[in-house]
ZAVOPA-902252 format. One record per residue: residue in three letters; x negated, y negated, z negated of N, C-alpha, C, O, CB in turn; residue number from 1. Coordinates in steps of 0.02 Angstrom, whole numbers, plus 32768, in hexadecimal, padded with zeros to 4 digits. Each point is the difference from the previous one (the first is absolute). Glycine has a CB too. Layout:
<pts>
PT   resn    nxx    nyy    nzz   caxx   cayy   cazz    cxx    cyy    czz    oxx    oyy    ozz   cbxx   cbyy   cbzz   resi
PT    Ala      X      Y      Z      X      Y      Z      X      Y      Z      X      Y      Z      X      Y      Z    NUM
...
</pts>
This chain:
<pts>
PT   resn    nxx    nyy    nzz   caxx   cayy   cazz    cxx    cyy    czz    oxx    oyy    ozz   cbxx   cbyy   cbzz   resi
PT    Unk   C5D1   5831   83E7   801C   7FFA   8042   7FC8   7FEC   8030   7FD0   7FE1   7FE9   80A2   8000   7FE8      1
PT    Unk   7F91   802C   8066   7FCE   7FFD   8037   8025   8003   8045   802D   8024   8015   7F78   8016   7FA0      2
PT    Unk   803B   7F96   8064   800B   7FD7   803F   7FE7   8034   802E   7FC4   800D   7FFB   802D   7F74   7FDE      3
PT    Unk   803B   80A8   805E   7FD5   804D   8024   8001   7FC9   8061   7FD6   7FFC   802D   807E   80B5   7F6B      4
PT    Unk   7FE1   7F3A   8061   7FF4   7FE0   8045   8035   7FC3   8018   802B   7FE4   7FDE   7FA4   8094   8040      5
PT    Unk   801D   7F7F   8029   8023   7FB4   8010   8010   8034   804C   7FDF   8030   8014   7FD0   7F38   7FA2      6
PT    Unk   8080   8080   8061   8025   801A   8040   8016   7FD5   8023   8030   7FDF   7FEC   7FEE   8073   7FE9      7
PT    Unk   7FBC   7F9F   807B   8010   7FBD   802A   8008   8027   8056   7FD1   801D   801B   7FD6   7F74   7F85      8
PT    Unk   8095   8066   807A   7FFC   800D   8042   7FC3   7FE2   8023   7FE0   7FD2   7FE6   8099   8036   8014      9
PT    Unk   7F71   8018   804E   7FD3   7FF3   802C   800A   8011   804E   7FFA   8038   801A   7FC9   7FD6   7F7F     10
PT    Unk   804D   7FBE   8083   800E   8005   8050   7FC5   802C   802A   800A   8023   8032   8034   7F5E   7FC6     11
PT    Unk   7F8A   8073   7FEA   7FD9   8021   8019   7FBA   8017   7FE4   7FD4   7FD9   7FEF   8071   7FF5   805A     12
PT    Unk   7FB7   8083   7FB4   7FF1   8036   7FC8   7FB4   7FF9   8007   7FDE   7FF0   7FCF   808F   806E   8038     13
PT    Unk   7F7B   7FAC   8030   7FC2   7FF5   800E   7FDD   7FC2   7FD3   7FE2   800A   7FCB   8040   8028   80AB     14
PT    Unk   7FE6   7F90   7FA8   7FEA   7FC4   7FEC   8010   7FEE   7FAF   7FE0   7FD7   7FDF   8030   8009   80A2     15
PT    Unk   8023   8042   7F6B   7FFF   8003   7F9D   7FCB   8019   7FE8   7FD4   7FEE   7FD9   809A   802A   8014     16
PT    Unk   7FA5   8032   8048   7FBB   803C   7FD2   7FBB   7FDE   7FFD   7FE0   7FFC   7FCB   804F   807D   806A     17
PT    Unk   7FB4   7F67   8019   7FC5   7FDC   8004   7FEC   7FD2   7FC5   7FCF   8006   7FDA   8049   8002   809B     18
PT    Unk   8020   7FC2   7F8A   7FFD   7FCC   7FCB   7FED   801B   7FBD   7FCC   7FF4   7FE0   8089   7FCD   805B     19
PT    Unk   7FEA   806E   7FB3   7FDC   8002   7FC3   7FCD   8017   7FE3   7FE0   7FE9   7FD2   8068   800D   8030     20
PT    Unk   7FAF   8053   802C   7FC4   802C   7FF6   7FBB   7FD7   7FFA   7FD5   8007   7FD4   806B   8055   8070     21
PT    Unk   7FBE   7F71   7FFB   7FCD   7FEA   8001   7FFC   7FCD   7FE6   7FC4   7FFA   7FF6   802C   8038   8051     22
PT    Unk   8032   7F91   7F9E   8005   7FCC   7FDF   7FEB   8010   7FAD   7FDA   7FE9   7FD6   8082   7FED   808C     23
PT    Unk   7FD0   805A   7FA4   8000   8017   7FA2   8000   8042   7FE0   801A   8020   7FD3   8025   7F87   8028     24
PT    Unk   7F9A   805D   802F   7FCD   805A   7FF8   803D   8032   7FF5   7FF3   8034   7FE4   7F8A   7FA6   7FCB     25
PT    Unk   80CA   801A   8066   8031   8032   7FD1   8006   8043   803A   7FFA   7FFB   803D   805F   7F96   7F72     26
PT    Unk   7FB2   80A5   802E   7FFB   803B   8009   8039   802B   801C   8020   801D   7FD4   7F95   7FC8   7FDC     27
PT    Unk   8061   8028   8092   8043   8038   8001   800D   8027   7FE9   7FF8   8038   801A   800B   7FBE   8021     28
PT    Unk   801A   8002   7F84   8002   803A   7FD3   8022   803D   8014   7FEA   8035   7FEA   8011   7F7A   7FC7     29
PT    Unk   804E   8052   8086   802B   8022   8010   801B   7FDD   803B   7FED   7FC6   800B   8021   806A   7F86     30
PT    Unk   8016   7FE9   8092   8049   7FFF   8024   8035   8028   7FFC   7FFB   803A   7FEE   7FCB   7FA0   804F     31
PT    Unk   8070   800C   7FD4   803B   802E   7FFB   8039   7FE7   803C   8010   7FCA   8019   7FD8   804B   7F56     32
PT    Unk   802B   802C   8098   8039   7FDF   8042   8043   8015   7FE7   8015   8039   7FF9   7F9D   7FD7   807B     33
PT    Unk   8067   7FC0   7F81   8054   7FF0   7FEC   8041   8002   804A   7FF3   7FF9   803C   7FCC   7FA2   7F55     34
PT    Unk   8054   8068   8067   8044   8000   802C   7FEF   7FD0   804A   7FFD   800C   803C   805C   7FFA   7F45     35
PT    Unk   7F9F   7FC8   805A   8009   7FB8   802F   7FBB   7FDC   7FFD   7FF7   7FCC   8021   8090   801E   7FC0     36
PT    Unk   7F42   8032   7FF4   7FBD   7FDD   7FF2   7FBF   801E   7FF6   7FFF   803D   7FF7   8047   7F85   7FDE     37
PT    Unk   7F93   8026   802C   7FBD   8011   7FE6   7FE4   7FDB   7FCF   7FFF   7FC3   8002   7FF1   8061   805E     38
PT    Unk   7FF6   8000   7F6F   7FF2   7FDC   7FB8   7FB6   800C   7FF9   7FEA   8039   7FF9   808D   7FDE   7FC8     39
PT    Unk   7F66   7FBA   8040   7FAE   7FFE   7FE8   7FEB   7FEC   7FBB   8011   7FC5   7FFA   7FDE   801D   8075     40
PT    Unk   7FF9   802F   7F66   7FF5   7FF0   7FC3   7FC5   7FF2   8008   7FE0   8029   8021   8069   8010   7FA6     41
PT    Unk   7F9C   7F9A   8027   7FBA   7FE6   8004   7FE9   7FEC   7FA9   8024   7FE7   7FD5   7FF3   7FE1   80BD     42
PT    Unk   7FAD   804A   7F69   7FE7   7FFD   7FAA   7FCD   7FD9   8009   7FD4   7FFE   802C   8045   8073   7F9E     43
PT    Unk   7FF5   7F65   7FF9   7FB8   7FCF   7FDF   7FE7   8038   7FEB   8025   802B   7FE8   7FF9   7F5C   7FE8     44
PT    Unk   7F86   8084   8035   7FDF   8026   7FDB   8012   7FF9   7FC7   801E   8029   7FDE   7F97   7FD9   805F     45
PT    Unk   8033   7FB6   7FB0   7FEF   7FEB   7FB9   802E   7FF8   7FB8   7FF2   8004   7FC5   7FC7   7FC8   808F     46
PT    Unk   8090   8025   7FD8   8047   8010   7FD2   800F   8031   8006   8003   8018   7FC8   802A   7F98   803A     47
PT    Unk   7FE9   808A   8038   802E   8015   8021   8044   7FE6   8015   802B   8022   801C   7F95   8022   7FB7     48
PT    Unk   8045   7F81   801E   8043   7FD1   800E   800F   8022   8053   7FD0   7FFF   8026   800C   7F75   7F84     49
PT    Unk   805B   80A3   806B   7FF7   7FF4   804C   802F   7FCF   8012   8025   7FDA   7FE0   7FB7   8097   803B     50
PT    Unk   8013   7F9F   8038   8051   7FDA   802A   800C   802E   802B   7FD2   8023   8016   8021   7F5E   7FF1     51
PT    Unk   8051   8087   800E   801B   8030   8028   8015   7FD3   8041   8027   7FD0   7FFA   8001   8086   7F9F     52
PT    Unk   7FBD   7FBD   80A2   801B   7FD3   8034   8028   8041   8023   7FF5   803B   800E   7FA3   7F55   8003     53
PT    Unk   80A6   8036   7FF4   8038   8026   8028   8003   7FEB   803C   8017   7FC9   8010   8029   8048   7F9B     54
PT    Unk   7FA6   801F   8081   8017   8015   8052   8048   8013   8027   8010   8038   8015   7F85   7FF0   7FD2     55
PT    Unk   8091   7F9A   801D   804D   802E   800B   7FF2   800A   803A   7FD3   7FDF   8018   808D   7FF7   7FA5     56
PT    Unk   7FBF   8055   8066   8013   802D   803D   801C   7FC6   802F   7FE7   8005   8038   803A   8078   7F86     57
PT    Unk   8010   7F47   803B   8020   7FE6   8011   7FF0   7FA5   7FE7   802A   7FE6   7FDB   801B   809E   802F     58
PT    Unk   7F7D   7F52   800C   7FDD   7FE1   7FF7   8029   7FAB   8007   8022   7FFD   8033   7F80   8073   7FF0     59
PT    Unk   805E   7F71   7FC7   8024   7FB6   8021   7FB1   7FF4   801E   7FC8   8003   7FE8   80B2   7FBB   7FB3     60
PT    Unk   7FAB   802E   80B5   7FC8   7FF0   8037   7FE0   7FCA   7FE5   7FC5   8000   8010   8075   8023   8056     61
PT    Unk   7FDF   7F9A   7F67   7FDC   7FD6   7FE0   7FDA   7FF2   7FCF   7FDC   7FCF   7FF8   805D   8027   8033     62
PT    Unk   7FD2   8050   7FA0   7FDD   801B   7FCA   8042   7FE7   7FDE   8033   7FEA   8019   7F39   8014   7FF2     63
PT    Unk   807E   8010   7FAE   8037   8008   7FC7   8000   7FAC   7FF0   7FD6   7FD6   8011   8011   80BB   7FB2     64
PT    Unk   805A   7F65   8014   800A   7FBC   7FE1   7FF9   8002   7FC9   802F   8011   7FDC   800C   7FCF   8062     65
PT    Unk   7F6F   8007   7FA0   7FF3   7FFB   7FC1   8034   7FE3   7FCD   7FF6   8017   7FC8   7F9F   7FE6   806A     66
PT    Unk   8095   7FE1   7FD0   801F   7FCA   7FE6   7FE3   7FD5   7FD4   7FC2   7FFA   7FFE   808C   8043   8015     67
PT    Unk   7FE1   7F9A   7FBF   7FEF   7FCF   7FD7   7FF6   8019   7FB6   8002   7FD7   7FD2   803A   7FDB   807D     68
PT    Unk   7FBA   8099   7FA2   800D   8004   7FB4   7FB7   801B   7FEE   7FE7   7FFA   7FC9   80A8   8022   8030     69
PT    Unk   7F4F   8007   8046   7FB5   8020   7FF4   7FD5   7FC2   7FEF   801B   7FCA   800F   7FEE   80A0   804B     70
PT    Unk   7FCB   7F93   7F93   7FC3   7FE0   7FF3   7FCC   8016   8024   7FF1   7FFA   803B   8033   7FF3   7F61     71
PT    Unk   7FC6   802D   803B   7FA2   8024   8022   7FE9   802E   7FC6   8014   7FFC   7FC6   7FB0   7F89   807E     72
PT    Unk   8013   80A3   7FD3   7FEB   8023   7FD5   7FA9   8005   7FF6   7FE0   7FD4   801E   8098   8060   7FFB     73
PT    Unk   7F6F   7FEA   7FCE   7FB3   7FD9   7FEC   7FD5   8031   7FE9   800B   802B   7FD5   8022   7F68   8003     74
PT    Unk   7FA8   8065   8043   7FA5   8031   7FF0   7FD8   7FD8   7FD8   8014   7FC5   7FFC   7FD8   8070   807A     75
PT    Unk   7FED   7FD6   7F71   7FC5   7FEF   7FDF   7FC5   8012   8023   7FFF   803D   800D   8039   7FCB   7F91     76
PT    Unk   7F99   7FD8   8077   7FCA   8001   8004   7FD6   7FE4   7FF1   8007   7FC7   7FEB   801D   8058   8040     77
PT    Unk   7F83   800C   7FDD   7FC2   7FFE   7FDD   7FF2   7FC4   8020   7FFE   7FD1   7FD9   7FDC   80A7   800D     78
PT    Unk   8017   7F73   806C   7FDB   7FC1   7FFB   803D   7FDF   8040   8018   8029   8028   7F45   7FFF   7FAE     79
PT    Unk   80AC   7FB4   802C   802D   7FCC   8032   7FC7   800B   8044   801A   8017   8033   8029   7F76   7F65     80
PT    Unk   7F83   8068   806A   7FDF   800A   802C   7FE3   8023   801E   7FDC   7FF8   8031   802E   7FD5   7FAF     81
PT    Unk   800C   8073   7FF7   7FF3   8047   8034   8027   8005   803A   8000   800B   803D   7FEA   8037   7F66     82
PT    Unk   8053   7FA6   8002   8052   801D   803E   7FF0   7FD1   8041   8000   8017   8039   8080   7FF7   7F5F     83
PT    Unk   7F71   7FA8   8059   8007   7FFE   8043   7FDE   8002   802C   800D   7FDA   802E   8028   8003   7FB4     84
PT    Unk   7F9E   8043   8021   7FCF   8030   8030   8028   801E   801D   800E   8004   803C   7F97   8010   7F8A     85
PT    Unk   8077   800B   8000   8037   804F   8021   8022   7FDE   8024   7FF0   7FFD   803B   8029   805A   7F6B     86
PT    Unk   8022   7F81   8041   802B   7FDF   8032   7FFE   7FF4   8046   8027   8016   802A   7FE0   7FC6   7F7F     87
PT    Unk   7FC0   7FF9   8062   7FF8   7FEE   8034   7FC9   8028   8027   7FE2   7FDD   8029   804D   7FBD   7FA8     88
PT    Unk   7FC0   809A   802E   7FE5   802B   8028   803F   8032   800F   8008   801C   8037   7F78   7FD1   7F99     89
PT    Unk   80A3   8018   8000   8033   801F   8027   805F   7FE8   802E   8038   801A   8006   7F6D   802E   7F99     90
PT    Unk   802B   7F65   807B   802D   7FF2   8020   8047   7FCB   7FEC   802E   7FE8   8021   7F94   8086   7FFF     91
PT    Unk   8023   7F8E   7F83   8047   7FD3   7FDE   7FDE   7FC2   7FEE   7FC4   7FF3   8003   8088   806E   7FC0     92
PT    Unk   7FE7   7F79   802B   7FEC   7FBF   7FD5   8026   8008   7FC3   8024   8031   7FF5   7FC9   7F7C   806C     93
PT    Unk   800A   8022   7F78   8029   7FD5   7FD0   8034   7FE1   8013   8006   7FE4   8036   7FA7   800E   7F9D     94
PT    Unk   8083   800F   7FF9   8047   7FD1   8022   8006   7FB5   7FDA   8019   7FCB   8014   8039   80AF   7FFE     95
PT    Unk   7F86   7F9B   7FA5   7FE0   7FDA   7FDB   7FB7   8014   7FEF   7FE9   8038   7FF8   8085   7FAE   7FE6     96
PT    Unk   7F77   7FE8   801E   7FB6   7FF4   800B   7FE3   8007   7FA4   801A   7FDE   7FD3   7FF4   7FBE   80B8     97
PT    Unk   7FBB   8094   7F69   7FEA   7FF1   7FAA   8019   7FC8   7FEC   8009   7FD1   8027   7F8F   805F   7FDA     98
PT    Unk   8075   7FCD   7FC3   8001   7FBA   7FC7   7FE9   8024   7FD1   7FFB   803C   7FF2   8069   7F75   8023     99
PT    Unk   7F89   800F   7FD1   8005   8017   7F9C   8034   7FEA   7FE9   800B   7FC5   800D   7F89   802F   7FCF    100
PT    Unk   809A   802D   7FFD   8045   7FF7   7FEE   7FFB   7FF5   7FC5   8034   8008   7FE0   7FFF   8034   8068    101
PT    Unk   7FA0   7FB4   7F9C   8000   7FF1   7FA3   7FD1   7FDC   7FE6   7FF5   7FFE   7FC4   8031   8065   8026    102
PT    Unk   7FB7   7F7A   8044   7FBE   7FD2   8002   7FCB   802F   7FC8   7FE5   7FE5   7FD0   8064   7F8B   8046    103
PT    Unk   7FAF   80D1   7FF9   7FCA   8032   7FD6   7FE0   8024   8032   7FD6   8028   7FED   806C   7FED   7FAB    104
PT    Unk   7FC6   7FE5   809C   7FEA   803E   8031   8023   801E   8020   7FFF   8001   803E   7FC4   8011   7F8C    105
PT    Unk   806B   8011   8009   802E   803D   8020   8026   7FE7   8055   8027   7FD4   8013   7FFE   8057   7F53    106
PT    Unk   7FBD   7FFF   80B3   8021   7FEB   8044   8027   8026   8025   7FF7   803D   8004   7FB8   7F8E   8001    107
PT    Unk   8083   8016   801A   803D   8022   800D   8003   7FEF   8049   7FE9   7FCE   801B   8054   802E   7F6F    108
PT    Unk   7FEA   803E   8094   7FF5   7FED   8068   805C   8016   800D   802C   8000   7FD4   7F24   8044   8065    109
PT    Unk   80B5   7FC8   7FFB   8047   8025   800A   7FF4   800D   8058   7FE3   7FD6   8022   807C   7FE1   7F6B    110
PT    Unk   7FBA   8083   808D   8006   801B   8027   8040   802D   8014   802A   8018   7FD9   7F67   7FCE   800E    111
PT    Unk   806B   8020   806B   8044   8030   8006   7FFF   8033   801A   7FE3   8001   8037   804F   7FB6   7FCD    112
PT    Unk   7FEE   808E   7FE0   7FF5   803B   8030   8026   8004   8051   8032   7FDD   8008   7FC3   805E   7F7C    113
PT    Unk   7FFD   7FDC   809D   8011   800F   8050   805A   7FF4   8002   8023   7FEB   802D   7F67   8083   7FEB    114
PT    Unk   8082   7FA3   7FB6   8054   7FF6   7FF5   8004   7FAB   7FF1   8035   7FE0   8003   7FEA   80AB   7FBB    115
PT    Unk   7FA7   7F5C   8032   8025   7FC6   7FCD   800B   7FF8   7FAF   8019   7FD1   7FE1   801C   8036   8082    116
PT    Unk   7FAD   8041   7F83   8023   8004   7FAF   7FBF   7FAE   7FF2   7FE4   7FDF   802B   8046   80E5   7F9E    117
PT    Unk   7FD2   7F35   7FEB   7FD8   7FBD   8005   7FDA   8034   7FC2   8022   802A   7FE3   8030   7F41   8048    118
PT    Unk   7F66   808D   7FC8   7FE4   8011   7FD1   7FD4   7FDE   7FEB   7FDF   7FDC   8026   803D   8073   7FF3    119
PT    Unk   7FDA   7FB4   7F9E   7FCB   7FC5   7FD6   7FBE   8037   7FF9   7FFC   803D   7FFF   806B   7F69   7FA4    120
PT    Unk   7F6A   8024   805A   7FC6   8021   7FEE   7FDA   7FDB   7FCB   7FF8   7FC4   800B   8005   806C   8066    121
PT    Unk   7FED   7FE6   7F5B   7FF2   7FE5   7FCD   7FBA   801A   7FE4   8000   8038   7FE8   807B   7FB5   800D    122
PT    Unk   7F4F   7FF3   800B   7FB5   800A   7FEB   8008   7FD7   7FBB   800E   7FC4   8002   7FA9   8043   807F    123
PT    Unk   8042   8013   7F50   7FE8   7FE3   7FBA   7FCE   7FFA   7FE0   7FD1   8028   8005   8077   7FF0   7FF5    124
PT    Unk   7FB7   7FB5   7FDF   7FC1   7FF2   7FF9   7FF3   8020   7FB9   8024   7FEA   7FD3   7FDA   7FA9   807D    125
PT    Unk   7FD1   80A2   7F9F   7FE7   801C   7FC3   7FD7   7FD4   7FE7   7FCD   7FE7   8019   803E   8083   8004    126
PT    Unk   801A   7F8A   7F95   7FC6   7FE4   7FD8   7FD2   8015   7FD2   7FD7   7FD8   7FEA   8068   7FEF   8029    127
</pts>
């Protein structure tokens, strides 16, 4: 079994595509136009895992209500300190700031996309 994608509304299409493309190198693999939406599939090179951001036609002026049952979802990356090169040249912060979460190294950050989704970022430490 294999994990093909994650599917999260987006108030606004532009500022997703930016984020992710440029945050986390992911790729527009496709679009498709549905009834009431626009569907972007965006690909990890390196898994092909994607996410499909849904564009409805008919937007809540406040963005969507994540609720209480999502969590966050999570990348891996090579150095914590590239990313945050990347980050902050392109305008974001941290919502949480690096730690080491296991007193070994491995350091973990968290950030939010333009919607609000919450995502972990996780640099590990190879031994």
């Amino acid at each position: 079994m294999t994990l093909l994608h994650i599917m999260i509304r987006v108030k606004d299409i532009q500022k997703s595509l930016d984020f992710y493309t440029r945050l986390f190198d992911m790729e527009i693999e496709s679009k498709r136009r549905l009834e009431d939406c626009w569907l972007y599939f965006l690909t990890d090179k390196e898994t092909g895992i994607q996410i499909e951001l849904t564009y409805n036609d008919e937007t809540p002026k406040d963005g969507y209500n994540i609720g209480n049952g999502f969590g966050h979802f999570a990348f891996s990356i090579k150095s914590m300190d590239e990313f945050t090169k990347r980050l902050h040249s392109n305008g974001y912060e941290y919502s949480d700031e690096p730690f080491d979460l296991n007193g070994k190294g491995s350091l973990i950050a968290f950030i939010k996309d333009p919607d609000g989704y919450e995502i972990e970022l996780i640099e590990k430490v190879v031994w």
